[in-house]
PLY file of the C-alpha trace (Angstrom):
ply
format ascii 1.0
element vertex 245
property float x
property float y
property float z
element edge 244
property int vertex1
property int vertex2
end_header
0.00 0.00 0.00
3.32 2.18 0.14
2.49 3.37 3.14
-1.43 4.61 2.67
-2.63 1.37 4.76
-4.17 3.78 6.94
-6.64 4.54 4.50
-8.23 1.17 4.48
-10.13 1.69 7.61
-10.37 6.08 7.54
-14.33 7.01 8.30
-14.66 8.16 11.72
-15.99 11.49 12.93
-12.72 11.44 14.73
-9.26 9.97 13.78
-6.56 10.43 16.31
-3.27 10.97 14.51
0.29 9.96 15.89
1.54 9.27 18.60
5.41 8.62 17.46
4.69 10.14 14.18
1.32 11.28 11.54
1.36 13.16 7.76
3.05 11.49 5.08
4.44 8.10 4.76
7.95 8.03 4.13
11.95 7.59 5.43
12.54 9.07 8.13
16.13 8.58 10.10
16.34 7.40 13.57
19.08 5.84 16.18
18.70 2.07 16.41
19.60 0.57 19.59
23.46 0.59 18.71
22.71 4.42 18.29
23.67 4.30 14.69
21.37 6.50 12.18
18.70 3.81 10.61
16.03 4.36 8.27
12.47 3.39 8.91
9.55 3.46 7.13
6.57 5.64 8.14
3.19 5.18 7.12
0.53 7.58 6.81
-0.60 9.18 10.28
0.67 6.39 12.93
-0.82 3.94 14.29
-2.57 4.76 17.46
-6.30 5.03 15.77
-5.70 1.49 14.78
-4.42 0.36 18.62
-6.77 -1.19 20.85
-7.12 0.14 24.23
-5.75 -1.77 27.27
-8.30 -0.67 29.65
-11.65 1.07 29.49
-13.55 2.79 31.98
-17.04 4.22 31.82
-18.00 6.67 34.60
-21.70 8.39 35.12
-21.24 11.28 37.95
-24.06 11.15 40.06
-26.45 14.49 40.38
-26.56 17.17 39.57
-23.74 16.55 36.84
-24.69 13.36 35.11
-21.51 13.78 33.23
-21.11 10.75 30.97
-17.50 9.98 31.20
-15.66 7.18 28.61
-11.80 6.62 29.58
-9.77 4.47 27.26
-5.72 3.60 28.06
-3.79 2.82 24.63
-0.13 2.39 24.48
2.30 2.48 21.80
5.13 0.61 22.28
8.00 -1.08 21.25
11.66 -2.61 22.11
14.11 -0.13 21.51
11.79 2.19 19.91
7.96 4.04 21.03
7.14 4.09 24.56
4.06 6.28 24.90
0.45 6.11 26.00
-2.82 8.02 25.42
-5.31 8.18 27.79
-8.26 8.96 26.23
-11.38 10.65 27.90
-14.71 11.58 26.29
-17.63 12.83 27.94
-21.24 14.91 27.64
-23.99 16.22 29.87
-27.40 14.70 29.42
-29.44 17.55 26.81
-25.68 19.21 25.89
-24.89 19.57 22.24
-21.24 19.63 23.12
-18.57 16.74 23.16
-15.72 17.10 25.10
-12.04 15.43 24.41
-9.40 15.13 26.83
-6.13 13.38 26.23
-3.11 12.83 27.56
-0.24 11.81 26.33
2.33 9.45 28.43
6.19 8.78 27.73
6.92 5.69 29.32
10.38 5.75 28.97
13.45 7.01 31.08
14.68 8.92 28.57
13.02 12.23 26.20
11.00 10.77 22.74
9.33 12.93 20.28
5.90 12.69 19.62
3.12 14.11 17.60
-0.71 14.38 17.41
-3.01 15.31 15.22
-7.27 15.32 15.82
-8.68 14.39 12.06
-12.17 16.09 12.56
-14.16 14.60 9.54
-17.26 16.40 7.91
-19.70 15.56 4.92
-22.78 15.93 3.79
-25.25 17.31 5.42
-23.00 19.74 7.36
-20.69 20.18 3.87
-22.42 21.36 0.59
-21.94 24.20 -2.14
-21.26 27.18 -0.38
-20.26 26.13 3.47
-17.81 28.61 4.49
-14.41 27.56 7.35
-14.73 30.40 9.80
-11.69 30.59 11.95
-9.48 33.67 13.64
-6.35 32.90 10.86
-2.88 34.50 11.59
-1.37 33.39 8.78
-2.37 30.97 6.10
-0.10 29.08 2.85
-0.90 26.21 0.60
0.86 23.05 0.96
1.59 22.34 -2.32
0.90 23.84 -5.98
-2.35 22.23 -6.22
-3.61 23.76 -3.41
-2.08 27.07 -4.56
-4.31 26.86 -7.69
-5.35 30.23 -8.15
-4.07 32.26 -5.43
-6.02 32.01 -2.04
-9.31 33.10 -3.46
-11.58 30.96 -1.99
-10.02 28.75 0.03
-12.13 28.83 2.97
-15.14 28.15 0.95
-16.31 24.85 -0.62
-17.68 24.21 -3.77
-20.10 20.96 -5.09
-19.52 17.02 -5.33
-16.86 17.18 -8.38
-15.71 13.61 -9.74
-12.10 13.84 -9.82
-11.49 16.37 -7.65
-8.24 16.70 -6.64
-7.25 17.33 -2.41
-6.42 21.03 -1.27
-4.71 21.28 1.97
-4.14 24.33 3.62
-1.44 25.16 6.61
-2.45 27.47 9.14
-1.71 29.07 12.19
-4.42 30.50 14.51
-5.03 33.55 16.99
-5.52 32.75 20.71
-7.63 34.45 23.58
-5.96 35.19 26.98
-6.16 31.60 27.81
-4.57 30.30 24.42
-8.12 28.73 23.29
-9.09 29.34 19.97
-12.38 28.28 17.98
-13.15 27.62 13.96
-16.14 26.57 12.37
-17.73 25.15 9.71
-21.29 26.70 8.72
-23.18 26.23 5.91
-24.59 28.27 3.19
-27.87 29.14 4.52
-26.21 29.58 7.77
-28.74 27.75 9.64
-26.11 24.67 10.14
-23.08 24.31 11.47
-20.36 22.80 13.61
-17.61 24.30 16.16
-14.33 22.97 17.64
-12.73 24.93 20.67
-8.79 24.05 21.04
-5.32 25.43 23.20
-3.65 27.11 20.78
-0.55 26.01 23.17
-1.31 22.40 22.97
-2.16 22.04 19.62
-0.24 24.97 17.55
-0.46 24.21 13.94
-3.92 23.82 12.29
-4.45 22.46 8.56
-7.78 22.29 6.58
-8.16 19.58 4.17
-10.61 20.01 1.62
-11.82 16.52 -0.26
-14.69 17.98 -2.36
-14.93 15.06 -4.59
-18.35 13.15 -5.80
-20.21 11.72 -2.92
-19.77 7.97 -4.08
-15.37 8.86 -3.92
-15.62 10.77 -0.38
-17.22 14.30 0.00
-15.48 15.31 2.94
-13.59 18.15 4.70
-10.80 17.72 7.54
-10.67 20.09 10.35
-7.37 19.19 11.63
-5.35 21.02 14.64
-1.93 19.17 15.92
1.24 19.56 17.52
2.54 19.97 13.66
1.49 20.33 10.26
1.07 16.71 8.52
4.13 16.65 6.69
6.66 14.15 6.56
8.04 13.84 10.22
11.51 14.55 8.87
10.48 17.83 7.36
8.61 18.79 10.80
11.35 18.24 12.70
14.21 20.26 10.95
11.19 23.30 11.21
11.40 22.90 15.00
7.68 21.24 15.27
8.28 18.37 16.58
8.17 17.93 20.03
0 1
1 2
2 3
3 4
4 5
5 6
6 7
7 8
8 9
9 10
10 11
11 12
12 13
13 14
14 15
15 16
16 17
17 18
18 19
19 20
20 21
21 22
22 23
23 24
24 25
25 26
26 27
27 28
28 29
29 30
30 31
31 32
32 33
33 34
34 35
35 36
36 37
37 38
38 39
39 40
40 41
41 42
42 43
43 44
44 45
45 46
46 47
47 48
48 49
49 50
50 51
51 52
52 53
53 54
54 55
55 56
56 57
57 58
58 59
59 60
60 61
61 62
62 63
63 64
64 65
65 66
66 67
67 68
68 69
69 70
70 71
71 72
72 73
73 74
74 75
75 76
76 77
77 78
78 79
79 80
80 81
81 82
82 83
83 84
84 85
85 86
86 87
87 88
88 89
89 90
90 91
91 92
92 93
93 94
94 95
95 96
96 97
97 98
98 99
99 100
100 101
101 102
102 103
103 104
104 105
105 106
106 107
107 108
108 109
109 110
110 111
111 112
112 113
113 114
114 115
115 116
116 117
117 118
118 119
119 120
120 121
121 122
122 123
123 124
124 125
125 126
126 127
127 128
128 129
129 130
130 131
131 132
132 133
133 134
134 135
135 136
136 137
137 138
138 139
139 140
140 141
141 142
142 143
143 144
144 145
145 146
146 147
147 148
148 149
149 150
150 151
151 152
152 153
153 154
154 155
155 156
156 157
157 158
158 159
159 160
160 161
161 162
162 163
163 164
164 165
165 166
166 167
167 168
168 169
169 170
170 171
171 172
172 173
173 174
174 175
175 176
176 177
177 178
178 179
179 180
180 181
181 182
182 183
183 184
184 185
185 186
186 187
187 188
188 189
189 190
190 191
191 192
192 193
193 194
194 195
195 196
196 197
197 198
198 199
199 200
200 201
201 202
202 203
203 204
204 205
205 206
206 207
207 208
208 209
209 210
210 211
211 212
212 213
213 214
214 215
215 216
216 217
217 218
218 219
219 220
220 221
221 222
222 223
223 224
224 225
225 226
226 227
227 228
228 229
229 230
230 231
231 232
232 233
233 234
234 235
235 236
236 237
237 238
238 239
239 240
240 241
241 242
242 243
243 244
């Protein structure tokens, strides 16, 4: 699948990115256990959204809360290589028309290890259509490549109709703060009377990237609202530009 296995099971609301590495597959350069440069092989956007969780908890907090709390424990691991763990928490109020996510992120070593995470927020129809509109406090925006760049930056927070053989447009980002370091985009549609909102830390999750997949319905209509602790680039590429931490 040169790397693009990743693919074979994408379709969730929300695909968790990481945790040693997410963006493009590729070579990447790392010490082996004899510390001696080694390439390996990275596929697209890690592995942890494919990991089963060691442990899960489900909590209900009694009155007048009702919070609705699921807690899931997922490591990623390996001799000589990975040692981190998410633990995952996401929970609601009875009537609320917000979801909450709260993860943390474990190194389970002895020693420092990079890491990097992504949140692949997923959209279609009936949210996306001709004419919804990304609404977001931008600081600075850029293409990520020349098909993205396809005629300037007009338009590139709005989205146009099902088109077979539409080609992907991915824009890198970087977003304004409030006093706190939380930030909030949106995606609402044409009329205006639908739409969806994501509240992040600017601190925690510094680089934002929309992904615009406005293909036919049949090939995957979708947008990707996508904050992370990088851009989805190859990890080797995010590194030497200081975002990987």
């Amino acid at each position: 699948r040169g790397g693009l296995g990743w693919l074979e099971g994408f379709g969730e609301m929300l695909n968790r990115c990481g945790l040693a590495s997410f963006g493009a597959p590729g070579i990447d350069v790392v010490p082996s256990n004899t510390g001696a440069p080694t390439e390996v092989t990275l596929g697209l956007h890690g592995k942890i959204s494919y990991l089963p969780a060691s442990r899960c908890e489900v909590i209900i907090e009694p009155a007048p809360s009702r919070k609705i709390r699921i807690r899931g424990y997922i490591d990623e691991t390996m001799m000589f290589g990975t040692q981190l763990r998410l633990v995952s928490e996401i929970w609601t109020e009875p009537g609320s028309s917000t979801i909450h996510f709260e993860d943390e992120i474990i190194n389970l070593a002895d020693k420092d290890q990079e890491m990097q995470y992504l949140y692949h927020c997923n959209f279609g129809q009936p949210l996306l259509d001709e004419g919804t509109r990304f609404i977001a406090p931008v600081k600075r925006v850029f293409p990520r490549d020349a098909r993205a760049a396809e005629g300037g930056l007009a338009g590139w927070d709005v989205y146009g109709p099902p088109q077979a053989g539409y080609t992907e447009q991915v824009y890198l980002m970087s977003l304004y703060g409030d006093e706190n370091n939380q930030t909030e985009t949106m995606l609402q549609n044409k009329a205006g009377d639908r739409g969806v909102s994501l509240t992040f830390s600017t601190r925690e999750l510094p680089h934002f990237t929309l992904w615009k997949n406005t293909t036919s319905l049949n090939d995957g209509y979708v947008t990707g609202i996508e904050p992370g602790t990088s851009y989805p680039m190859l990890r080797s590429i995010e590194r030497k530009g200081g975002r990987v931490p």
